[in-house]
Structures are given as C-alpha cells and as structure tokens.
N, C-alpha and C positions, 0 to 999 in steps of 0.2 A: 576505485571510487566507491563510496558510499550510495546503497538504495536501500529505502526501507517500501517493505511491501504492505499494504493493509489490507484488511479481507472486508467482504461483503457479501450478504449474502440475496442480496436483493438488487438486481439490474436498475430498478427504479430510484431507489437509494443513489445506487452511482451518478446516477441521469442530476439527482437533485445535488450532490454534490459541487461534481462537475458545474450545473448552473451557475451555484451559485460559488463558486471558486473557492468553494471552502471543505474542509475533511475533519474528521475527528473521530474517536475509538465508541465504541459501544461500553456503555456499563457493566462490571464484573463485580465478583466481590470483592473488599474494601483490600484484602492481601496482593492480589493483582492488580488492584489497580494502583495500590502504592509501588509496587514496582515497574508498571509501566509509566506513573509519574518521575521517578528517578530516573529513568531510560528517557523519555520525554525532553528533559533539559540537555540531551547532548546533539537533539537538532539543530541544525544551523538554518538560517535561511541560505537559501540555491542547493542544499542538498538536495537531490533527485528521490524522487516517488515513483511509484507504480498501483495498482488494485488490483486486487486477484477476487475475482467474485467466485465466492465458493458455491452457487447456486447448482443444482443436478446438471441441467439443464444448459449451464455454460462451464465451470471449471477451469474456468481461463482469467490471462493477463488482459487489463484494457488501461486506457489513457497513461502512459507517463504523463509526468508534473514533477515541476520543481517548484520546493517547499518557500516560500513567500514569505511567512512569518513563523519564529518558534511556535509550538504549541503552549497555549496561556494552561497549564496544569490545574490551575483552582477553579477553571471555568466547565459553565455547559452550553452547549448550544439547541436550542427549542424551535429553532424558526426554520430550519435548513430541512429536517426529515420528522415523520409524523412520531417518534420517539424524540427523546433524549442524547443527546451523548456526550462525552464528554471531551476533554482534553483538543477544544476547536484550534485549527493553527488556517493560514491563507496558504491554497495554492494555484500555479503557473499553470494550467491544464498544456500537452502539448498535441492534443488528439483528442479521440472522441468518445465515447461509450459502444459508438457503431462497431469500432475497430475490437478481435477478439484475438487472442492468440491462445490453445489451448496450453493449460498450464505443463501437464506431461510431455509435451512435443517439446516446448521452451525448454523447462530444465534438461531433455534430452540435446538438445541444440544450441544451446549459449554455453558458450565458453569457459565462463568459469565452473562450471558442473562435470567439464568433459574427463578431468581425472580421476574424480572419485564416484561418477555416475550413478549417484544417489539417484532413487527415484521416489522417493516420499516427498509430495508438494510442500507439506507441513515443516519436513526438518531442511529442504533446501532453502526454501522462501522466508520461511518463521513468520508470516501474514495474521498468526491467532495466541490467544490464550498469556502466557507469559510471557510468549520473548515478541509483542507487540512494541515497538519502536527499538528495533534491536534489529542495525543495520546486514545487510552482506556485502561482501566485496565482492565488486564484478569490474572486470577492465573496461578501456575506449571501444572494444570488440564491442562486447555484451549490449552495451550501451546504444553502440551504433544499428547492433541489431531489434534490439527493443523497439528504436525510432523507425525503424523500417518498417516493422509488420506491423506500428500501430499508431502511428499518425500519417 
C-alpha cells in the first residue's frame, strides 16, 4: 500500500492541522513546488497518511490519516496555520498528535525497512524538500503497526 509522509516542524502546526482535518505542504521555491504539484495529482482519496514532525525535540511519527480529498494544487490555505501553505487536500485523522513514535526506532521496526535497514529518516520516509507527495510502499504489517503505536 501506498503512504505518503509529510514533515512538520512544529507540534502546534500538527495540533492545528489535525483540528481542523485538513493538511498541506509548506511553500518552496517555484521548481519544487512544480514538481510536488505533479506528484500531487497522483493522490487518491483513502490513500493513507502519516506526519513526521521534524522538531529536535520530537523526531517522530504521529496521527495516521486517510487522505479525504485530492490535494486542489492551485490552492492555498490562510486559515488552518499562522503561515501560508499550500497545496490544501481533507484528512481522516485516525489518532491523535498526543500519540509519538520515534522516527529512528520505526524505520528500525517496520517492516518494510527490515531488508535494506536504511537508517536515514529522510531517504526512508521522503517527508521533505523534492520527493514531498512521493509515496512508499509498506505492507498490511507496517500498517497494522503504525495503528498500534499511534492511535
């Protein structure tokens, strides 16, 4: 199955997210962000989500969600967080921002990691920069363990 992971770097941010059931990417320059517009259109609604808050402080997985609406590419959202962002889509929350999993333990622990035991958050998850809507494959395993540690 398909998850895409999104980064954060602000627990509060999640919090307002999560409120208000909605997600979307932070602003880049105009070459990244044309290429996570292209990536963008191959969401589906019910594709599953996750958030990886890159904050010192946490470094971890919180709330899976299942994605609710495509993401509207031409749009921004103004009202959800005290920035900008863009590329707003609806999502399922299925848990909570309370719930934390550390990101390094995960990719040591979920399954589809265990044969090639990458340990770089960045290129196991792809949460930042370019490969922003740029899914990974994880089995009913993975999955099943994601909803355990964090709803």
């Amino acid at each position: 199955m398909k998850l895409y992971v999104f980064a954060c770097k602000n627990i509060t941010n999640i919090w307002a997210g999560i409120g208000a059931k909605r997600w979307a990417v932070s602003i880049a320059e105009p070459a990244i962000m044309q290429a996570r517009a292209t990536r963008a259109r191959n969401v589906r609604v019910g594709n599953c989500g996750i958030i990886y808050c890159s904050h010192p402080t946490y470094k971890s997985l919180t709330t899976p969600f299942l994605i609710g609406s495509a993401p509207n590419v031409g749009a921004s959202e103004k009202e959800v967080w005290p920035e900008e962002w863009r590329m707003p889509f609806d999502i399922i929350p299925l848990g909570s921002p309370r719930r934390h999993w550390t990101a390094k333990d995960a990719i040591a622990k979920l399954p589809f990691n265990a044969a090639t035991r990458r340990t770089n958050v960045a290129s196991v998850l792809k949460p930042i920069g370019t490969v922003v809507f740029s899914p990974i494959e994880i089995g009913d395993d993975d999955w099943s363990m994601l909803l355990e540690k964090l709803t």
